[in-house]
N, C-alpha and C positions, 0 to 999 in steps of 0.2 A: 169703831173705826180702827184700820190699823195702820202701824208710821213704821215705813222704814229708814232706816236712820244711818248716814255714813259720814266717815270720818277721813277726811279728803286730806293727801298731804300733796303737795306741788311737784309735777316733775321736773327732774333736776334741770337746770339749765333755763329755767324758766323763773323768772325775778317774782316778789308777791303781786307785783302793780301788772306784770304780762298774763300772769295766773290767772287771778280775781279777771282781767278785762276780757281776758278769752273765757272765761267759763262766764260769765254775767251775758256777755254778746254773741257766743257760739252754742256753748253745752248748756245753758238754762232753757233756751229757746225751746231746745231738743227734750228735754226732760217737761218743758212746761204742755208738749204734744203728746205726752202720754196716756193713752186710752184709760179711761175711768181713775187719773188723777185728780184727788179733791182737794189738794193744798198744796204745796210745794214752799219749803221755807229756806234760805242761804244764811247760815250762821257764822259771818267773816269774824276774826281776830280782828279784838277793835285793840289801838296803840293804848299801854298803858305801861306808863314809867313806874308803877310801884309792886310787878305783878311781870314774874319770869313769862315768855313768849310758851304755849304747850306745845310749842313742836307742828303740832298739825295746822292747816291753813284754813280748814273751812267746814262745817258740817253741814250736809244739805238733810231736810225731813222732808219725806214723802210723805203723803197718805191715802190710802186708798179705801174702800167699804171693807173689805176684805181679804183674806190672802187670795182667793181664789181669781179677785178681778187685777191682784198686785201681780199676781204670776200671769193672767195675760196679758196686761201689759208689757213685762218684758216680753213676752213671747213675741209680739206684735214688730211690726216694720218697725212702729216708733220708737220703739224700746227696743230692737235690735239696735240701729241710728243711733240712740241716747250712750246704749253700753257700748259700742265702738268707736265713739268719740269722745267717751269718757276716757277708755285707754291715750288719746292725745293730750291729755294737762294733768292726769293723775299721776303720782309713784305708786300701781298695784301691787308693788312688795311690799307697801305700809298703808298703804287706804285698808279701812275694814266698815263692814258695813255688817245691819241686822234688823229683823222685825225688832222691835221694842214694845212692850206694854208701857206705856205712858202714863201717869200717876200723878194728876193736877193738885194742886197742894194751897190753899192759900191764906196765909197769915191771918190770924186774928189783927182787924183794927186795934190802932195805935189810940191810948188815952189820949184825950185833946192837951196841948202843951197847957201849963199853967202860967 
């Protein structure tokens, strides 16, 4: 499977609460219609007082079987739709996006407490 992965910052003028509510009720919608999407993930900044803000507002992950079914997707009306109204809530001078190879990783179990 392959994930495309972007790195969403808010455009200006638009508060984190206007952001998040236009892109979860407008732009997810649009991205959730894209031809041979197998997942679709929103990774919000959650509040945390002990832990500077990274600047960026949100990562979405795609995924799709393939590059070749991820490019027609965009190619598609839906994904034409998706990317032109992505430009209404993104800054595309700082959002960056990319295929990624994804590298599941998981912890060895923790000894039982004594």
């Amino acid at each position: 499977m392959l994930k495309f992965a972007v790195v969403a910052y808010k455009r200006p003028g638009f508060t984190a609460e206007e952001f998040l509510r236009y892109f979860e009720s407008v732009h997810a919608p649009l991205a959730r219609k894209l031809p041979g999407l197998r997942k679709y993930v929103r990774n919000v900044v959650a509040p945390d007082v002990k832990r500077k803000h990274p600047g960026w507002d949100l990562i979405v992950e795609l995924y799709f079987d393939d590059r070749e079914s991820m490019e027609a997707a965009w190619a598609s009306p839906e994904g034409r739709a998706a990317t032109d109204d992505f430009r209404a809530c993104v800054d595309l001078e700082r959002t960056t996006w990319s295929v990624v190879d994804e590298h599941i990783e998981i912890a060895p179990p923790r000894p039982p407490a004594s």
